[in-house]
C-alpha positions as MATLAB code, in Angstrom:
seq = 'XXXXXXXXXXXXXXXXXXXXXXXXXXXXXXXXXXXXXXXXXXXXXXXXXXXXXXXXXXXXXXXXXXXXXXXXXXXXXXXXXXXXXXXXXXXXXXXXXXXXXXXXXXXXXXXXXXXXXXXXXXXXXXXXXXXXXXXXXXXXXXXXXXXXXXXXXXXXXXXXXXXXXXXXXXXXXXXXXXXXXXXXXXXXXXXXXXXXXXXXXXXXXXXXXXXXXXXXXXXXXXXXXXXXXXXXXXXXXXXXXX';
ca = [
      75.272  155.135  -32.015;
      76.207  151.494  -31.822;
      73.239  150.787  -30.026;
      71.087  152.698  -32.516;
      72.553  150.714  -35.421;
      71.662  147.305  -33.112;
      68.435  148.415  -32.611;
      67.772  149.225  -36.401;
      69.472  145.790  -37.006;
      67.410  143.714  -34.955;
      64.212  145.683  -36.593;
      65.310  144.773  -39.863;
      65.786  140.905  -38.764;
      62.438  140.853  -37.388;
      60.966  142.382  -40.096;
      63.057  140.058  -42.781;
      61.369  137.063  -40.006;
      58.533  138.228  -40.313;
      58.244  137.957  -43.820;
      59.686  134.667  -44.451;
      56.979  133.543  -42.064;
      54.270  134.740  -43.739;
      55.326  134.208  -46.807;
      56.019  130.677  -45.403;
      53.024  130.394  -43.936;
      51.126  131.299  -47.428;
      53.177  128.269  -48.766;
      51.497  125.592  -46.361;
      48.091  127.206  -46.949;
      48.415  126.666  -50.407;
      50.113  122.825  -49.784;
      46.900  122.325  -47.674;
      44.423  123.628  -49.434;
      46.147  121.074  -52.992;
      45.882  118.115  -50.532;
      42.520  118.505  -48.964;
      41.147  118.297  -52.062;
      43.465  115.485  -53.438;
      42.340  113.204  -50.590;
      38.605  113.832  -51.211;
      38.867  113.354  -54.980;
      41.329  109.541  -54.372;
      38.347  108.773  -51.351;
      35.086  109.620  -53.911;
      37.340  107.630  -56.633;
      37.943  104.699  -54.288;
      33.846  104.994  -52.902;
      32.735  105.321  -56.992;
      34.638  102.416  -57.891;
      33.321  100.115  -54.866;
      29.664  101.217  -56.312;
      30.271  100.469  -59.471;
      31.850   96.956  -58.382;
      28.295   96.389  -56.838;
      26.034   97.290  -59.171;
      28.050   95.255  -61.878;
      27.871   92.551  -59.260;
      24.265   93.473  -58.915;
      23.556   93.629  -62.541;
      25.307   89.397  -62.810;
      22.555   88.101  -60.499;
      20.170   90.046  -62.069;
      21.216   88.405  -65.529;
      21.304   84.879  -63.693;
      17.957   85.130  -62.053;
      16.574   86.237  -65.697;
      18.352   83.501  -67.137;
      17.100   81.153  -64.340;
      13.285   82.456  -64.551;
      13.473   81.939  -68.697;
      14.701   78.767  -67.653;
      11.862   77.744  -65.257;
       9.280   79.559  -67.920;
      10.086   77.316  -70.706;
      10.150   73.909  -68.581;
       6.784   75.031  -67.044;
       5.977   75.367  -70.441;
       6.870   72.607  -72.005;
       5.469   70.676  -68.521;
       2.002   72.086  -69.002;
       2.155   71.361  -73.044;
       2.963   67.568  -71.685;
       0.302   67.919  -68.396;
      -2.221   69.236  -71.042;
      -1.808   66.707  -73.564;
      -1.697   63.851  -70.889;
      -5.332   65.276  -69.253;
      -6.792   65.135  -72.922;
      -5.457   61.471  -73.257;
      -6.414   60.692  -69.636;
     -10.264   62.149  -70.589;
     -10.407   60.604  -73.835;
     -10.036   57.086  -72.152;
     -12.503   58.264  -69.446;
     -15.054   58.583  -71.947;
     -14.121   55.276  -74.026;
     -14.265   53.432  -70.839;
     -17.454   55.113  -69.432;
     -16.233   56.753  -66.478;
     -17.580   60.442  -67.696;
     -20.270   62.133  -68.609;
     -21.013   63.390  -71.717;
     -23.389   64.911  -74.593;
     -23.410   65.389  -77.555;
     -25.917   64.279  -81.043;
     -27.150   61.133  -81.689;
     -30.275   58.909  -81.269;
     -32.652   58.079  -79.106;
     -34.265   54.924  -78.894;
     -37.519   54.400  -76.585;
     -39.049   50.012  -76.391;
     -41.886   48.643  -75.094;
     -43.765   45.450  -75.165;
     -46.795   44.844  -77.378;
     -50.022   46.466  -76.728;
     -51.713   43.913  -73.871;
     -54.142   41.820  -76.000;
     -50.999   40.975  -78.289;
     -48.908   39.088  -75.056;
     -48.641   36.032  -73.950;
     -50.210   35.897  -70.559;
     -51.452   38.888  -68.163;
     -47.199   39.132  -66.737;
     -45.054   38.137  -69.633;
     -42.607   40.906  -71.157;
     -41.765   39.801  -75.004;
     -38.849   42.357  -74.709;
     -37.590   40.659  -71.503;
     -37.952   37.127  -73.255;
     -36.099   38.979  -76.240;
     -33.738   40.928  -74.258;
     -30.734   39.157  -77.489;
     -32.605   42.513  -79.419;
     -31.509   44.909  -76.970;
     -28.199   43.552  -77.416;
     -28.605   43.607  -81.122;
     -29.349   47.550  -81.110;
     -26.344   48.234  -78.727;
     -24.358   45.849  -81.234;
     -25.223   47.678  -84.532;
     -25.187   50.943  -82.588;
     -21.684   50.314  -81.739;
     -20.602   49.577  -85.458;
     -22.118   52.328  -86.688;
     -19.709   54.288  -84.727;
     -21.451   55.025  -81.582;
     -19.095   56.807  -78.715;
     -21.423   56.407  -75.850;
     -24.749   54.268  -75.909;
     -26.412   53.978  -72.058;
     -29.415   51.738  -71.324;
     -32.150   53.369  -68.833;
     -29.217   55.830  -68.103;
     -27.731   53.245  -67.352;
     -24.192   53.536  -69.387;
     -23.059   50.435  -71.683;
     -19.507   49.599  -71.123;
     -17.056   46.460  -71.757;
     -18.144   45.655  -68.516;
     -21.994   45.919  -68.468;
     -24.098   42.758  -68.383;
     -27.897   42.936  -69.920;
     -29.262   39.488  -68.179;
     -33.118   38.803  -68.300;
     -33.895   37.757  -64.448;
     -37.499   37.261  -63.566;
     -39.969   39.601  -65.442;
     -37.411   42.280  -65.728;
     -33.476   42.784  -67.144;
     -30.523   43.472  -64.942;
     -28.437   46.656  -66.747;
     -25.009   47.030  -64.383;
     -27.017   45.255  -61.710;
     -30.084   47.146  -61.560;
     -33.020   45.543  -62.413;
     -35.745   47.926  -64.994;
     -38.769   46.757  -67.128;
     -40.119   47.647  -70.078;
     -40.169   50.885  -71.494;
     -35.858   50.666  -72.709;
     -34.928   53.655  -72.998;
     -31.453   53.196  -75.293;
     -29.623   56.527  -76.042;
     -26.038   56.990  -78.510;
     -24.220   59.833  -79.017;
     -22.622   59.852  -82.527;
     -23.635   61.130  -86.106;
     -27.241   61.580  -86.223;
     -27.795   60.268  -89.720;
     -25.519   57.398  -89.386;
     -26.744   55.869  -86.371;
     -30.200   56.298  -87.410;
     -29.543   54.475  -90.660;
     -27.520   51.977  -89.141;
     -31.118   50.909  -86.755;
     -34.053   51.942  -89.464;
     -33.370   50.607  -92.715;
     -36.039   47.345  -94.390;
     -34.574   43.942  -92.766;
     -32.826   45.844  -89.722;
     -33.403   45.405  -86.219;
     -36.363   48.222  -85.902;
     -37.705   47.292  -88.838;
     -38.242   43.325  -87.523;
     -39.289   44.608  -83.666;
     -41.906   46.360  -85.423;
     -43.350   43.613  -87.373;
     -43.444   41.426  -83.811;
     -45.822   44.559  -83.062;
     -42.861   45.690  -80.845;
     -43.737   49.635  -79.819;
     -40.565   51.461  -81.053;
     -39.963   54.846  -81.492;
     -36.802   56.732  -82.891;
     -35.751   59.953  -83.400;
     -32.279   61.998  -83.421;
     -31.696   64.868  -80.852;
     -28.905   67.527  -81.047;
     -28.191   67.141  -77.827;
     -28.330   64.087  -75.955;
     -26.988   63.448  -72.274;
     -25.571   59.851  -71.276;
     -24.353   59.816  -67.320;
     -20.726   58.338  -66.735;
     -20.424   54.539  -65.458;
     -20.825   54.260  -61.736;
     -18.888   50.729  -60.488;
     -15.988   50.452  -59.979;
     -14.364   47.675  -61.749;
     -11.282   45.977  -60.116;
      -9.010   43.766  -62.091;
      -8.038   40.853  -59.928;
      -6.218   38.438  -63.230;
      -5.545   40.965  -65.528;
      -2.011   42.728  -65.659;
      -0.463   45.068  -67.343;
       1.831   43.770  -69.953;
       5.561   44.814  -69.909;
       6.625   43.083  -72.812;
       9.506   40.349  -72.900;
      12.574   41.122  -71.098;
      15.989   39.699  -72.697;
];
């Protein structure tokens, strides 16, 4: 009987065990299954935040480099504004000094000496013996406003010398006869008015019986200056220091 009652006592202990265990073991299931996920969610928090530090840090340089490239777009701006504006200045004094070519309207002036039965002598030029009214035309051509006048193509300058040697005129050092071929770019009608009027140069060539012909173009051609002038005296002037 006693051991009956120790058997059935034992039973009920293991079955009582038996039931705390599971129900124990349920417990840590449930604990385990709460922190598996808790982990996962502090681990995508902590990975979220360290992307979202880098693309804000991402998103600063991209700001800076925009800032930077704005930066370098206006001074390239403003540099080619200044490099464009120093290239017109640089051409303008190109063409005032003779060292381009250009076109443009204007007159052309074509010279000659008298027919042959008019000369002195089988050899003599009249227009090389009165080369001074070659320098005349190039003189009123210039105050009439002329912006390039060339000789021959030969282009008039500040430097150009017109100097009778021999039966024939040295323009920039090259030596031409008779026909002159003088061509200015400007305003048609001025230039032409400034050369052809009663009293003016044409109008006394002509009555030396001078062949000269005139006429304005729309487009007339005058090649740049081709020496290259050195200045061995003349310096630039820097003004008075104090």
């Amino acid at each position: 009987m006693d051991n009956l009652k120790s058997k059935v006592s034992i039973m009920f202990i293991c079955i009582i065990l038996g039931i705390v265990l599971a129900v124990q073991f349920k417990t840590i299931n449930k604990a385990t299954d709460n922190v598996i996920p808790s982990q996962r969610a502090q681990q995508l928090a902590i990975e979220l935040k360290a992307h979202k530090d880098e693309k804000d840090k991402l998103l600063k340089e991209l700001q800076s480099l925009e800032a930077r490239l704005k930066e370098y777009e206006k001074n390239a701006s403003e540099e080619s504004v200044y490099v464009k504006r120093l290239s017109q200045d640089i051409m303008k004094y190109k063409i005032l000094a003779g060292y381009e070519d250009v076109h443009g309207p204007g007159v052309v002036i074509i010279i000659d000496d008298p027919p042959m039965d008019v000369q002195y002598g089988d050899t003599t030029s009249n227009l090389v013996y009165r080369y001074d009214m070659l320098l005349e035309i190039v003189s009123s051509l210039n105050a009439a406003g002329a912006e390039a006048i060339s000789i021959n193509d030969q282009r008039y300058t500040n430097f150009t010398e017109i100097i009778p040697v021999g039966n024939h005129i040295n323009i920039n050092g090259v030596p031409f006869v008779p026909p002159f071929v003088i061509k200015a770019i400007g305003h048609m009608q001025t230039l032409e008015s400034a050369l052809n009027f009663p009293g003016g140069i044409i109008w006394r060539m002509k009555k030396l019986d001078f062949d000269v012909q005139i006429k304005t173009e729309k487009d007339i051609e005058i090649p740049r200056y081709t020496k290259n002038k050195e200045f061995k005296y003349a310096k630039p002037f820097k003004g008075l220091s104090n």
